[in-house]
Structure formats: C-alpha cells, structure tokens
N, C-alpha and C positions, 0 to 999 in steps of 0.2 A: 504494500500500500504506500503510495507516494505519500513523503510528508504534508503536513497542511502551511510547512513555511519553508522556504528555500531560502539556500545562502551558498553565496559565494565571493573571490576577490577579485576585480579586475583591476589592475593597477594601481592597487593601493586604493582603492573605492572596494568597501564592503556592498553588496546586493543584495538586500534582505526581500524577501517576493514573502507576499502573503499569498498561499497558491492552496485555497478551498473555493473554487468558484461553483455553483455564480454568484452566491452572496459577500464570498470570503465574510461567512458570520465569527465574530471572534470569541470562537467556544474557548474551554476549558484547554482543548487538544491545540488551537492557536497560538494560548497567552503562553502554556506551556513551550510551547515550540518557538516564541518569541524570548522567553525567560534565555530559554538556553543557546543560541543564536547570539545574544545581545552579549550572554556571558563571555562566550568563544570569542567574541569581536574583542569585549575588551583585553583580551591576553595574548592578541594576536598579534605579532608588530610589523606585520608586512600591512596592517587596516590602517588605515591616515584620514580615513571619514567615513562615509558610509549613506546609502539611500536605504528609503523603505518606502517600497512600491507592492504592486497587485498584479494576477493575475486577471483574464474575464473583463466581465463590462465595465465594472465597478470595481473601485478599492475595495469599501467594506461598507457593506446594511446594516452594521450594527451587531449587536449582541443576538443569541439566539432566543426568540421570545418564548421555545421551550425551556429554557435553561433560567428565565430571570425570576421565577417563583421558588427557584433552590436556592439554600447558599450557595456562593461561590466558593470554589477548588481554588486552591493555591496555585500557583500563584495568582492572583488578584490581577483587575485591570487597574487598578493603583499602581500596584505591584510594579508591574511590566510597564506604564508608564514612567514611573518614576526609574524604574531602571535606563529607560532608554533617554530622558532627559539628563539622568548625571552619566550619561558613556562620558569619555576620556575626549573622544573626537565626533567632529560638530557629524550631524545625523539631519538629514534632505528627506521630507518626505515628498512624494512623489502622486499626486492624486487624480485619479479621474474617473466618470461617470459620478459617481456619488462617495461620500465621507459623510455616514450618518453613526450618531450615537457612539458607541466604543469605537468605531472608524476615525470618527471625527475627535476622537479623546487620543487616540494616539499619533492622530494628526497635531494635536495643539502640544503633545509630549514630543515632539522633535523640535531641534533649533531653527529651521526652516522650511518652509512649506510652499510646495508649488503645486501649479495644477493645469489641469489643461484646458484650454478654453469653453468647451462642455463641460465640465465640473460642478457638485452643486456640495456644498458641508452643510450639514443641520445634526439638531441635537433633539431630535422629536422623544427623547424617554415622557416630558412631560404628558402627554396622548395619552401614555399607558399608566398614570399616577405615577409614575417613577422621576428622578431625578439624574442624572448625572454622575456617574459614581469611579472614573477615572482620573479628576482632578479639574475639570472641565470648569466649574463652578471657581474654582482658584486660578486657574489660570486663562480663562477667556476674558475675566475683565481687567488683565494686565494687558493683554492686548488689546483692547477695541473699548476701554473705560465700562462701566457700569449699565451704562443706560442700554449700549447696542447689545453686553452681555445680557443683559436679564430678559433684552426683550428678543434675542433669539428664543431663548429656553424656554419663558413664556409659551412662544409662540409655537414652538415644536418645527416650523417651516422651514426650507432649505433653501437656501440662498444661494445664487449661481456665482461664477469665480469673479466677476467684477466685479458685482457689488461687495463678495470677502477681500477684494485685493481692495476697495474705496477704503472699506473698513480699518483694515491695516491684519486683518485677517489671514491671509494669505503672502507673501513676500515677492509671485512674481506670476504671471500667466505664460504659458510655454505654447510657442506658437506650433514648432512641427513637433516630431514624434516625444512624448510626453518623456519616456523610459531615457532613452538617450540624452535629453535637454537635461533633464534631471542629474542621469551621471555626469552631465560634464559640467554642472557647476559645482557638481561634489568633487571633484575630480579638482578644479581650482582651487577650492577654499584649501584643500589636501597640500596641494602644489606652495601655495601662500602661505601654509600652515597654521593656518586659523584652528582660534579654539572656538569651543560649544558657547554659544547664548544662549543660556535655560530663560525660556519665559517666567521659571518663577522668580528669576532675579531683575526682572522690570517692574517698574514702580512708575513708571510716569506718565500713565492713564488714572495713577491716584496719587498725582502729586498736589489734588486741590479737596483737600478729606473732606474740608465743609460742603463744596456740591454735589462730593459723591454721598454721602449720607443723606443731602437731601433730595438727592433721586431715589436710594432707596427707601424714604420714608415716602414717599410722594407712591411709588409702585406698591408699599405695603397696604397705603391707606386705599388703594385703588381694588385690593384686593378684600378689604374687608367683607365679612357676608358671604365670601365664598365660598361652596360647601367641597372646592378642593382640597386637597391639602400637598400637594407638590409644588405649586404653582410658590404658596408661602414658604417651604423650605428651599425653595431656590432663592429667593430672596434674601434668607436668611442667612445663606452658603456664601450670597455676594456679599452681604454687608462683612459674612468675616473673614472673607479675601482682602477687606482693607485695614480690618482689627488686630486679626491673627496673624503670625507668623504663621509663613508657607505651609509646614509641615503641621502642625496645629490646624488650619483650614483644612486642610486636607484632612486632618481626623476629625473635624466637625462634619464635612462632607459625607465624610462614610457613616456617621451614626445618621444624621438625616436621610440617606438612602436606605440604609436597614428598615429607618422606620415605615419610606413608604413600602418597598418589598415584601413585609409582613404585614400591613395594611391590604382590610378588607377592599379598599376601595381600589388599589392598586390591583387586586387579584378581579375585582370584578371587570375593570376595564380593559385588562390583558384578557380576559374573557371575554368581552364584548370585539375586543378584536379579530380574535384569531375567530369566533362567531360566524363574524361579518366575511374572513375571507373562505371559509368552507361554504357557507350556505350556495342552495340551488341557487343559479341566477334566474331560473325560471319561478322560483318565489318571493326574493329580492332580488335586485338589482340598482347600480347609481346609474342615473339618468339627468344628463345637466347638471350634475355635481349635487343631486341629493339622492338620499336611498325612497327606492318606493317599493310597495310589492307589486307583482306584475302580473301572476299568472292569477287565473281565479281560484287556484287551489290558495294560492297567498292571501289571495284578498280574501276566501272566506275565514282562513283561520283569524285573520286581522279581525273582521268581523265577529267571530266568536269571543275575541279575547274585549273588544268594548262591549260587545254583550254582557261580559261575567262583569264587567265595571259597573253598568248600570244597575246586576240585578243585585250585587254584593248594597251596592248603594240605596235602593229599596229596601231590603231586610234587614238594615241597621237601621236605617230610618222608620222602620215599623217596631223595631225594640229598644225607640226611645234615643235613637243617638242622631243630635239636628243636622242639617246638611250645612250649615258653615263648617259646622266642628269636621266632618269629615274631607271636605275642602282643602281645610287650613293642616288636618292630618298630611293627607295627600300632598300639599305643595311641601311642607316640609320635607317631608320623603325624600319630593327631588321630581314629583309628575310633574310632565308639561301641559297635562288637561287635567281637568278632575268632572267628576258628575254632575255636579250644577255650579260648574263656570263660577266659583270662588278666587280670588288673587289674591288673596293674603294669607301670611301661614301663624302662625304660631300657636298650634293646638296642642303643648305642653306636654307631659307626658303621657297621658290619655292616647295622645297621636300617637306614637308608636303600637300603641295595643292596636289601634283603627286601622293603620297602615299591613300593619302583618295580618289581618283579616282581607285586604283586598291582594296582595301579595300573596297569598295561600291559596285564596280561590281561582287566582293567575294560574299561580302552576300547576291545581289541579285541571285546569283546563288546558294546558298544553299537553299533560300527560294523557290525557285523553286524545287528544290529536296525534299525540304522537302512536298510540294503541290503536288508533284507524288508519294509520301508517300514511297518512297527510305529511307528515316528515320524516327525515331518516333520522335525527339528534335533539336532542334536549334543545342542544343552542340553538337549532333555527327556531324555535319558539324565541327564544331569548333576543335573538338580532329583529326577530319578526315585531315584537313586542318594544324593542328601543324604537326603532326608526317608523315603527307605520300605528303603531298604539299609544305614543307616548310615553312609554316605563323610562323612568331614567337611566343614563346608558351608565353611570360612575354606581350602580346599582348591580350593572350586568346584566340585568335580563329577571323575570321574576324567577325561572329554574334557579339561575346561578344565587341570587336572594332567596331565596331558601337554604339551599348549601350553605353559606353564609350565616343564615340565623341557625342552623343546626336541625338537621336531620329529623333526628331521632323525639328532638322536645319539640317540633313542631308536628311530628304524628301523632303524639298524645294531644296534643291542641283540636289536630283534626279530628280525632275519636270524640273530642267533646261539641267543635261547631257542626258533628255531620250530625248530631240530633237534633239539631236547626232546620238545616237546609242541605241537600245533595251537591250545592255548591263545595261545598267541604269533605267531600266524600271523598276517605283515603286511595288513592290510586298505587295499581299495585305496581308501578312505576316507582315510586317512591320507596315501596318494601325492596323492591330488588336494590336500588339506589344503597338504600341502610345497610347493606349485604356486601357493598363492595366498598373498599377505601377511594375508589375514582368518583363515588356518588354519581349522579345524572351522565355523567359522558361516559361512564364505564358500564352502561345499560345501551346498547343500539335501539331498541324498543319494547316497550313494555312485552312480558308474560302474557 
C-alpha cells in the first residue's frame, strides 16, 4: 500500500507530497506520516528547505468528518503543525484546488505559502459546531489582524487566492505549473540560506491591542442570543491570540475545540451533514442554492411530519397547555415554524418538557416511514425534516434528537404518552435502535 505522504530531496529542497487523493483528508495515517517525514527532514543535512504540496485536484478537504466525533490519535494536528512551523529550515507550502480546514491549518503552519491561481483556503469547521483545532485560531490573526481572522471562521466560506494574497494570507500567486514555481523559490531561499519565519513570531496585525479588543468585543456583542456555541469560542480563541503567549493560545484553543467535539450540538450538525450528503436526491435535492424535497414520495413524508406538528399541537392544547406556551417552547428549541405562528420564545423550563413531546412524536413518525420503507435511513427523515419541515438543523434532525436526549429514558416516556395518543406509540425502530451502540443509523429499517 503506497504511503499517504511522500518525500523526497531534490537538491537540497525537501518534497513533502501529501498523496491520499482525492480528498488528501488529513486522517490519523496522514498526520502520522507527516510527524515522521518532518522528523527525517530535520536530521537530514543534505535538506536546506523544503515544500509541502499535494497530490489530485486538491491539497486537502480537511479532516475526515468520520474521524472528528473521536479523539484524536497522536500525533495531533497541533502536533504536526507545530512540528512543521519550528523545522530548522524555512518550509513552502504549495496549494491548489482547495486548502480547507486541517489543509488550511497546515497551510498557515508553514513559513510560506503559495498557491495557484485557482486556489481557494477556508476554514469551514464552524458549519459542523467545531472550531479550528491546529492552531489556526492563533495564528491566522497574526497574519491578516482580527477582524478578517474571525470573520473567515465565522463565516466557514473559502476564499479564492486573491483575495488571500489582498489579505496578506497567502505570500505569492504562481502563475505556470504550481509544483515546480513552488520548488524553485524553495530552492532560492535554500541557495540564500534563509531561515524559517514562524507566523507565530508576528505580532504586527496586533500591534494596536486597543482596536483589536475592540473588534472582538464588537463580534462578541454581535453574537449575543446565539444558540451556537463555536461561533463564541472562536472569538474567544482570537481574543487570546492577542492575550496569551503562542503556546498558551494554542492550549486554550485545544480545550475550546474539545469542548465543541463533545458537544451535542456539534454531533448533531456533523449529523445533519453527512444527512444531507447521503440522502436520495430524488427526495431532497438543492435547487438555486436551497434544499427542497422533490419527488412526491418527499413531499408526502414532509407532509406527514407537519401533520404530526399540528396534531401533537391539538392534544396538548386539549390537556390544558395554551398555544403561546407551546410557541415560545418550540422557538426556543430552535423551530423555524411552530403551530400557531408564535415569534417569541421564552417558555422556561416547562418548554423543554413541551418541546420533547413534539420531538418524540417526530421521530415516531419517521420510524414509521421508515417501516413503509418510504426511506432507506433514519437520516433522511432527519435532512427531510431540517430543510423542508423546519426542525432545526444545530438539533440534527428529530431521529438524531432523540439519540441525543437518550434512548432508552425516552421509551419509558413513550410507554406513558402512548396512553394518550398513538402519536407516541413506541416504534419498534426505536427497540432495535436501544439494541445497538450505532442507535438509528445502525438499524437500515425497522423489524
């Protein structure tokens, strides 16, 4: 099996190839094969600089979004950044098609960075509740100050090589063949015998502390109300890029990325993702840049699922619970609709009881759809229900919200509202679910 990183020396220029295409995702078997790579460079003395470039269309997509619900395997993308920003001799990286996410993290861990005029760097983890967890957050707003740092990560969006190179992002745009421009300014700096410029020894995109604190107090306050929670620990990553010492930021960074990793909200939007890219496009599909359902087997499940909304919303309104209260339940949730067209939230802790009542009788009705074999997975109920129901997506999907609130106490829940109403009627979807450690995705379709 061919390695997942190559290396070699041409003339005193190290070639470090990231070679897993076509994502070059930077797994476990990557950062490893980078660790050790970078190690061999440094003890080598025929190596006088060194590039790191890609195989395929792309450098790298990023991390594998099977692998970012685990810990991480040592070595870390910390780890192996930080290895490759203190090598001995300066390190070219070389980019093209895309530099996303841990791509773009060990883009910003080399001394220099080029790219090719099709090129695009983004740091989209925010999308998935996640943060940035290679040093990205410490060393992006030495290069490009606070404001364009936070409002890439914000934004999750990928930026093409001009506007990174306006930024100060990028150091050069390579006109002919990427690979080669690349070695040959690695090849000069070698010849000149330049040393490494670590991005984390720049300081003067905060050499004015008072505007930088006041932008991020101005992006915090912009953030308040928000029921994300990545979005503030990016913020909080930048402010201690200008607080902390390098190394210091960088272990505030890793504890704020743990925290969203093990966050429900993070597990459910990385759910919601990977959702969205399995589903039939014959029952979703994006159309003009939104998702809609399409076939009529879609539409009628869509139908079904505002069905069980309205009738969950009569039978608590017939057992005494008013329709603001379940409204103001519902928007706190995180619905973009609710039953009777309420806009305000704050139904205290009552709402939570109210919400996991319309939330139950969700995913008893996709489990039913799913036992009429209307879908092949939980999650197309789940992407069905963000994008053409209104469930909110930082939720997952009502399946994945249940997994979430916990199995097993939610089926004793259902044993007592199914004497209510068949809305609540245990589905034996659910029992087989409580039977396996994959829950809902480790059942193809109900018994």
């Amino acid at each position: 099996m061919a390695p997942p990183v190559k290396y070699r020396i041409r003339d005193g220029v190290a070639i470090v190839t990231l070679a897993a295409p076509p994502a070059n995702a930077i797994s476990a078997e990557v950062r490893a094969g980078l660790w050790d790579v970078f190690g061999r460079i440094e003890t080598n003395p025929d190596a006088r600089a060194a590039i790191l470039i890609a195989e395929g269309g792309l450098f790298s997509g990023g991390a594998d979004i099977r692998d970012m619900g685990r810990p991480e395997e040592a070595p870390s993308l910390a780890q192996v950044c930080r290895r490759i920003e203190t090598a001995r001799l300066p390190v070219v990286a070389g980019l093209h098609g895309a530099a996303l996410g841990a791509g773009a993290d060990l883009a910003l861990a080399c001394h220099i960075r080029l790219a090719a005029a099709e090129a695009g760097i983004g740091l989209p983890e925010v999308t998935l509740g996640l943060i940035p967890s290679g040093g990205a957050t410490q060393r992006l707003p030495r290069l490009v100050g606070a404001e364009a740092a936070i409002d890439l990560m914000l934004s999750g969006r990928t930026i093409g090589a001009a506007a990174a190179r306006a930024l100060g992002l990028l150091d050069g745009i390579v006109a002919g063949h990427l690979h080669t421009g690349t070695w040959t300014y690695a090849k000069a700096l070698a010849d000149r015998g330049e040393t490494p410029r670590p991005v984390s020894d720049r300081r003067g995109e905060m050499s004015d502390g008072a505007a930088y604190m006041a932008l991020v107090a101005d992006r915090r306050a912009a953030l308040r109300g928000s029921r994300l929670m990545a979005p503030r620990e990016i913020v909080d990553c930048v402010e201690a890029a200008l607080l902390l010492p390098f190394e210091a930021g960088c272990a505030f960074e890793a504890d704020a990325a743990e925290r969203c990793r093990t966050s429900d909200q993070s597990a459910a939007l990385r759910h919601a993702f990977i959702a969205e890219s399995r589903i039939d496009a014959r029952l979703l599909a994006r159309r003009d840049g939104r998702w809609q359902a399409t076939d009529p087997a879609g539409t009628a499940i869509v139908s079904r699922l505002r069905h069980v909304m309205g009738a969950v919303a009569e039978h608590l309104r017939g057992r005494g619970i008013a329709p603001p209260l379940m409204d103001r339940a519902l928007i706190d949730y995180g619905f973009q609709r609710t039953p009777y067209e309420g806009r305000e939230g704050g139904a205290g802790p009552e709402g939570a009881a109210i919400a996991r009542r319309f939330v139950a009788a969700l995913m008893v009705e996709g489990a039913r759809q799913m036992a009429q074999g209307r879908v092949l997975r939980a999650a197309d109920i789940d992407a069905l229900a963000i994008h053409a129901a209104g469930f909110p997506r930082l939720r997952g999907g009502p399946m994945k919200a249940c997994e979430l609130m916990g199995l097993l106490p939610l089926r004793r829940d259902l044993d007592t509202w199914a004497a209510e109403s068949p809305l609540w009627e245990t589905p034996q979807l659910l029992i087989e679910a409580i039977k396996t450690s994959a829950g809902f995705e480790g059942v193809r379709r109900a018994a």
